[in-house]
C-alpha positions in Angstrom: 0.0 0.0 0.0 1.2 3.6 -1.3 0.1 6.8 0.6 0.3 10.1 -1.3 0.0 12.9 1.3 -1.9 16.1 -0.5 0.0 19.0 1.6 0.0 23.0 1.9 2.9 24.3 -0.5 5.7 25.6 1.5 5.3 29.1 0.4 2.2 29.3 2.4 4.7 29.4 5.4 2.0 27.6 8.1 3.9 25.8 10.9 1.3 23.2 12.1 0.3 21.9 9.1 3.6 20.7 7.5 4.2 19.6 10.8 1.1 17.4 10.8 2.0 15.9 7.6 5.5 14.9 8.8 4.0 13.0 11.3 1.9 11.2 9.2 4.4 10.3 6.6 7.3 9.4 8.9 4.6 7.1 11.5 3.3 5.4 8.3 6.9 4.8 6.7 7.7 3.6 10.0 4.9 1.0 9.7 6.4 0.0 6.5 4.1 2.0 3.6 5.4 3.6 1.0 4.9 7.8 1.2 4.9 10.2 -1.1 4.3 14.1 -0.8 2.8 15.9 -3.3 2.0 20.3 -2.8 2.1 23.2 -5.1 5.4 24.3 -6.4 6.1 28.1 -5.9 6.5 28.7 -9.9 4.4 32.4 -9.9 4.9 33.3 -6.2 8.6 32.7 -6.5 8.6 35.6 -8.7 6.0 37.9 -7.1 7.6 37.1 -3.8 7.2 40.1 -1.3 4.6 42.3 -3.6 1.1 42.8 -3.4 0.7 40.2 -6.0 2.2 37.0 -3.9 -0.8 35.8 -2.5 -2.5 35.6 -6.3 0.5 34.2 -7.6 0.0 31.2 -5.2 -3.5 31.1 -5.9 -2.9 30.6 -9.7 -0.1 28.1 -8.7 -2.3 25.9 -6.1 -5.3 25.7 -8.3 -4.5 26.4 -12.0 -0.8 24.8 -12.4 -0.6 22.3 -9.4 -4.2 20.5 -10.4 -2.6 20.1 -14.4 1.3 18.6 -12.6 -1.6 16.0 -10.6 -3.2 15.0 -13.9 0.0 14.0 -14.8 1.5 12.3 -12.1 -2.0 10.2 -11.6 -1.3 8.2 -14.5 1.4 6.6 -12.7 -0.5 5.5 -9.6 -1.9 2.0 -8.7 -4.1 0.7 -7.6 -3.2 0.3 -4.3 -2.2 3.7 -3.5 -4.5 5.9 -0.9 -5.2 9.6 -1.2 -4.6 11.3 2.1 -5.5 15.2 2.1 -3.7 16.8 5.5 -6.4 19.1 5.8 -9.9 19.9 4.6 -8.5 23.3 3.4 -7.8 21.5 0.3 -10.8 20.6 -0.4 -10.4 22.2 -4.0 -8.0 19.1 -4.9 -10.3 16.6 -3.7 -12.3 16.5 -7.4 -8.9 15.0 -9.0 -9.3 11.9 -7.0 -12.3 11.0 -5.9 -13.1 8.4 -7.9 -9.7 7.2 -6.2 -9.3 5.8 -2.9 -8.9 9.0 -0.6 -9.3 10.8 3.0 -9.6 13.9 4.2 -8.0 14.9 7.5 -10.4 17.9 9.1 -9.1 20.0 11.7 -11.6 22.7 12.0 -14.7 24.7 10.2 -13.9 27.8 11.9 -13.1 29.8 9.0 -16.0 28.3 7.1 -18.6 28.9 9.6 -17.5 32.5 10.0 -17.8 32.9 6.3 -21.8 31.8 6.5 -22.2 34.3 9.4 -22.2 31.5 12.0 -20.1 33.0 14.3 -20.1 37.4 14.4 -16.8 38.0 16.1 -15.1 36.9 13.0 -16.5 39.0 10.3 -15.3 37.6 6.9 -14.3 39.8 3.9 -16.4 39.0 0.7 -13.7 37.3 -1.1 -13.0 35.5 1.8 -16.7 33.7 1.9 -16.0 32.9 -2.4 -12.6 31.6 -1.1 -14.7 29.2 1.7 -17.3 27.7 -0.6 -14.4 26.9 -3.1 -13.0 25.0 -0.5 -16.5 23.5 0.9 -17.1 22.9 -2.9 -14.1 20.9 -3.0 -14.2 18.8 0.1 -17.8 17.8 0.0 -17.0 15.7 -2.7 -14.9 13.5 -0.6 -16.3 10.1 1.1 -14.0 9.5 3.9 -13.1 11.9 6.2 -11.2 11.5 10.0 -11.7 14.1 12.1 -9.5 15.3 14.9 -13.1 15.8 17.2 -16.7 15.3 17.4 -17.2 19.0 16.8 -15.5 18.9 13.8 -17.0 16.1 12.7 -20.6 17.5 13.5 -19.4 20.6 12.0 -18.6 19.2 8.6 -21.9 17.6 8.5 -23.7 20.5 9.2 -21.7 23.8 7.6 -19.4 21.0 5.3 -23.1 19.6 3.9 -20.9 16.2 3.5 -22.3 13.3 3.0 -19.7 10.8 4.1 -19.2 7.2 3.5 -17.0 6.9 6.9 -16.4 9.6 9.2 -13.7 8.6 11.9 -12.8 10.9 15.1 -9.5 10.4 16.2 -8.0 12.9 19.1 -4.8 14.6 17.8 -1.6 13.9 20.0 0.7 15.5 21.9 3.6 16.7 20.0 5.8 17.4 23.0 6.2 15.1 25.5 4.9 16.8 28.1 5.1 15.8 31.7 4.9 17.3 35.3 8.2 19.0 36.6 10.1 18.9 40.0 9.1 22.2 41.6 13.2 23.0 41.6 13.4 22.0 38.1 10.6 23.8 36.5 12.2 27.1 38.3 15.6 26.8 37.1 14.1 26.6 33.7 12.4 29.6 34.0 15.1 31.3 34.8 17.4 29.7 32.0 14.8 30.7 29.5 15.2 34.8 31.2 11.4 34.9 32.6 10.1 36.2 35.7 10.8 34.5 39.1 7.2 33.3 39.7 8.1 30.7 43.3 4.6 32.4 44.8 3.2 30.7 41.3 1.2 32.5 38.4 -2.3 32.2 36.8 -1.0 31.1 33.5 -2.9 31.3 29.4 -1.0 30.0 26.4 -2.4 30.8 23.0 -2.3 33.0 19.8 -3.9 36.4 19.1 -6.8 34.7 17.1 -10.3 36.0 18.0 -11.5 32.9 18.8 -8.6 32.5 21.8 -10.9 35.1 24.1 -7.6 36.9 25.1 -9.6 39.8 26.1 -12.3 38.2 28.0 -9.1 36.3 29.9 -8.0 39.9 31.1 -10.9 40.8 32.2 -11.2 37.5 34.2 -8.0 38.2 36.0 -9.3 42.0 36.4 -12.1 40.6 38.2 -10.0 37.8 40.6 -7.1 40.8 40.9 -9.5 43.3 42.5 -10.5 40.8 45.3 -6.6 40.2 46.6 -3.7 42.8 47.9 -1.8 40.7 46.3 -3.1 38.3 43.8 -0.5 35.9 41.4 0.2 37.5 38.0 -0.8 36.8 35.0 1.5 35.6 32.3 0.0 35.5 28.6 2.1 33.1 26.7 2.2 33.1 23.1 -0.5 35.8 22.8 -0.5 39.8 21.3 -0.7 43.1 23.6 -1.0 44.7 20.7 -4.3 44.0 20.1 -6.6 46.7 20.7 -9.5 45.0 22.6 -6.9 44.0 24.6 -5.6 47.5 24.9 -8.2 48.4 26.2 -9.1 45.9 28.9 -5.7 45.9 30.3 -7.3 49.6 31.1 -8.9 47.8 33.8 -6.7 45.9 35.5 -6.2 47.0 39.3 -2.3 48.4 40.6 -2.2 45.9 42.4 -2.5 43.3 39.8 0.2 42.2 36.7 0.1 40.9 33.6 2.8 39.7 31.6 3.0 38.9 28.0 5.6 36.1 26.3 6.4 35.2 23.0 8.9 32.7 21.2 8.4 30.0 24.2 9.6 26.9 23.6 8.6 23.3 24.7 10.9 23.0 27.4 10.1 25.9 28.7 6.5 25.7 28.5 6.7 22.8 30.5 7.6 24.3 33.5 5.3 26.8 32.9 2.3 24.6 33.3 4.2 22.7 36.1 4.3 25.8 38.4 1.2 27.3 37.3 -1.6 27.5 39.8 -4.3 27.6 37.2 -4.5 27.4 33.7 -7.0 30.0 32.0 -8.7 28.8 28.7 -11.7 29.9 27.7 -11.9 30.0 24.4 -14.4 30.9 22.1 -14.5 28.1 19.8 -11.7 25.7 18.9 -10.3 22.9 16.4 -9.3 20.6 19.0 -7.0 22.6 22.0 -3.6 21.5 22.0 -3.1 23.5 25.4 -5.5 21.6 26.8 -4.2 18.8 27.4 -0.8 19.8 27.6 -1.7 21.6 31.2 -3.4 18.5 32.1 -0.5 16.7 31.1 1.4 18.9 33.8 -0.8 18.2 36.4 -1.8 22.0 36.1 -5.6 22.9 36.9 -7.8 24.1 33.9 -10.4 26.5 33.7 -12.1 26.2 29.8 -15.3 26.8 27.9 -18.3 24.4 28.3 -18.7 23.7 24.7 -17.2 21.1 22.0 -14.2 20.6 21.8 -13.0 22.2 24.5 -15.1 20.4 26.8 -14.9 17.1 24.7 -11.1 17.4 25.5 -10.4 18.7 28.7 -13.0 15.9 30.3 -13.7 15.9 33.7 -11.1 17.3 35.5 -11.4 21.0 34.3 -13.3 23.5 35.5 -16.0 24.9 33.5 -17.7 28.6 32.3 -20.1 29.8 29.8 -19.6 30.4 26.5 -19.3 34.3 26.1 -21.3 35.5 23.6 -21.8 39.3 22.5 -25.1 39.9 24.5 -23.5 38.7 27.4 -22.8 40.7 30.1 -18.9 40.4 30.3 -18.5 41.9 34.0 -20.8 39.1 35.0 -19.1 36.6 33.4 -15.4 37.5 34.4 -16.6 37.8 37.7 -17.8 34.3 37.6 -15.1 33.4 36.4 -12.7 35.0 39.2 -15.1 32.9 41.2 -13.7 29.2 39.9 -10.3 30.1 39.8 -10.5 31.5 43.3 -12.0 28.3 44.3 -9.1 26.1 42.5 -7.3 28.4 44.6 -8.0 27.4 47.9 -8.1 24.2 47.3 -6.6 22.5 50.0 -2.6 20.9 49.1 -3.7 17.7 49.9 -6.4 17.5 47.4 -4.6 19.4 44.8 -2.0 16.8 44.8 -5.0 14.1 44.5 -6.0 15.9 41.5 -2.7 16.6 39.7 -2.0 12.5 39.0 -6.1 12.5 37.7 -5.0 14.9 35.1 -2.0 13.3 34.2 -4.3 10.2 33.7 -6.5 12.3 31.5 -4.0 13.4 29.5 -1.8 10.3 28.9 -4.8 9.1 26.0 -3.7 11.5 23.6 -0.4 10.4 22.4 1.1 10.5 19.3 1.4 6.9 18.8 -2.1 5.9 19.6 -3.4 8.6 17.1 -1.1 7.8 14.5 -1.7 3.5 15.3 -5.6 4.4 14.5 -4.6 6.6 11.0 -2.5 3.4 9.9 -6.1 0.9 11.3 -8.3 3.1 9.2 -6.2 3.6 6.0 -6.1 -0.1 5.5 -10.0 -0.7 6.2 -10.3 2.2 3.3 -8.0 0.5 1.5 -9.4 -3.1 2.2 -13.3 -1.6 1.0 -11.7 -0.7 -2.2 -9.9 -4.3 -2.8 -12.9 -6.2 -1.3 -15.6 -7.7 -4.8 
């Protein structure tokens, strides 16, 4: 059995993506398959490369040049060779092979469903929502799909309008071993790495500046906590933007007496002593694909403190703590202050039953692993496989 793994070109410079497909490709080589990668060549970007024009050069070289180089290259496949598309974003390449044995990796509709109005913090430009249904266009035509969680997979149903064949859910994988750290050890990491000495601990967030990452309602859910202490834990922001303006304006609000820190360029080592000496872990996101951070806190032993909605409440299980959804009617006062609530609760928590919990999130954690996710890929590529095969 041959895989050929459809992947974002290079040029499109995405980090998690490529990643992803590395994983696949070196796990199924691993289990003895063939693999072969096949993306977009930069031929028009390469020379429109920092102008105005790059992003339709690579347009016209994803979807005008790469789809004719696939033709080609088609007519030297088997028939024992499975179509795996990283991600539903390429829905647009789908048509070439689906008479072929294929599946389609989805990660999340987010983009989608803001382009059909689902979801108003995100407003979507007009050529955005074209670019959307090209891609819907594209990936509804598939028949298999795995996705990496029920909401995903519900999603796709729903704002995807697929109609699948089979329709897998398989829980993405650490890609860090992530474990919990000797209090001594997690400190001298810290400082290594030049952050703050934090030995009174920290309420801790890790994320990017996307909308959907609530990093101003997280602000104004310290606010709320800070304003009840004389001298309450700071607040370190981790991977996230000060620059952006709702932010700006929140941070407005935060008492003297409270601090918060932002951090960028953290790495895994790091990170993990983060979560080791953090007192809580603050998550609420608006939506999400899956929530890597998740399970990485959990995988630390750190308490979490996430939205009680798919996925986030699909992955955190039942050890984290739980708030409402904030939507734009809410009133956001009310809900930080709820939300200073629970983490002043996790708070004072007594030691001994913090240390009861901390091995129950370890627990939790230790299902999603790399190898389990990739063990069930390999499983459900050779049941695709074996429909084809089968009279």
């Amino acid at each position: 059995m041959k895989l050929v793994l459809f992947c974002h070109p290079a040029f499109m410079k995405s980090e998690s993506m490529p990643r992803f497909a590395r994983m696949i490709g070196q796990a199924m080589t691993a289990k003895g398959l063939e693999v072969d990668y096949w993306a977009p060549r930069p031929c028009l970007h390469r020379l429109f490369n920092d102008t105005r024009l790059a992003k339709w050069a690579g347009y016209v070289d994803q979807y005008l040049l790469f789809p004719l180089e696939v033709k080609l290259r088609l007519i030297s496949q088997g028939r024992d060779t499975l179509f795996v598309f990283c991600d539903q974003a390429l829905g647009p390449w789908v048509p070439l092979v689906k008479q072929r044995p294929h599946v389609v990796h989805a990660h999340d509709l987010l983009a989608l469903r803001s382009a059909l109005g689902q979801i108003p913090q995100n407003p979507t430009s007009f050529s955005g929502r074209i670019y959307q249904r090209y891609i819907r266009w594209g990936f509804r035509q598939a028949r298999h799909f795995i996705s990496v969680s029920r909401r995903t997979a519900d999603d796709l149903r729903e704002y995807g309008h697929v109609r699948p064949h089979t329709s897998a859910v398989v829980h993405n994988g650490l890609n860090h071993p992530y474990q919990r750290l000797e209090r001594h050890e997690a400190l001298e990491r810290l400082k290594a790495a030049g952050l703050p000495n934090t030995e009174q601990g920290m309420i801790l967030h890790v994320g990017g500046p996307s909308w959907y990452k609530n990093s101003a309602g997280i602000v104004r859910l310290y606010s709320a906590y800070a304003r009840g202490h004389d001298k309450p834990l700071p607040l370190w922001m981790i991977s996230s933007s000060h620059r952006n303006a709702d932010v700006q304006a929140v941070l407005k609000d935060v008492p003297p007496q409270g601090q918060v820190q932002f951090f960028q360029g953290v790495g895994n080592a790091t990170l993990e002593a983060a979560y080791s000496l953090a007192s809580a872990f603050v998550f609420p996101s608006l939506a999400e694909g899956f929530g890597w951070p998740l399970v990485e806190a959990h995988a630390c032993g750190c308490p979490v403190i996430t939205t009680d909605d798919a996925p986030m409440n699909e992955v955190a299980g039942p050890m984290a703590y739980y708030l409402p959804v904030l939507k734009p009617e809410d009133d956001v006062r009310a809900w930080a202050q709820t939300g200073a609530d629970v983490l002043d609760g996790i708070l004072c928590e007594p030691e001994t039953r913090r240390a009861e919990q901390v091995q129950q999130r370890i627990t939790w954690a230790s299902q999603f692993t790399t190898q389990r996710a990739t063990d069930r890929y390999h499983e459900i590529y050779k049941a695709l496989m074996a429909r084809v095969k089968s009279p």
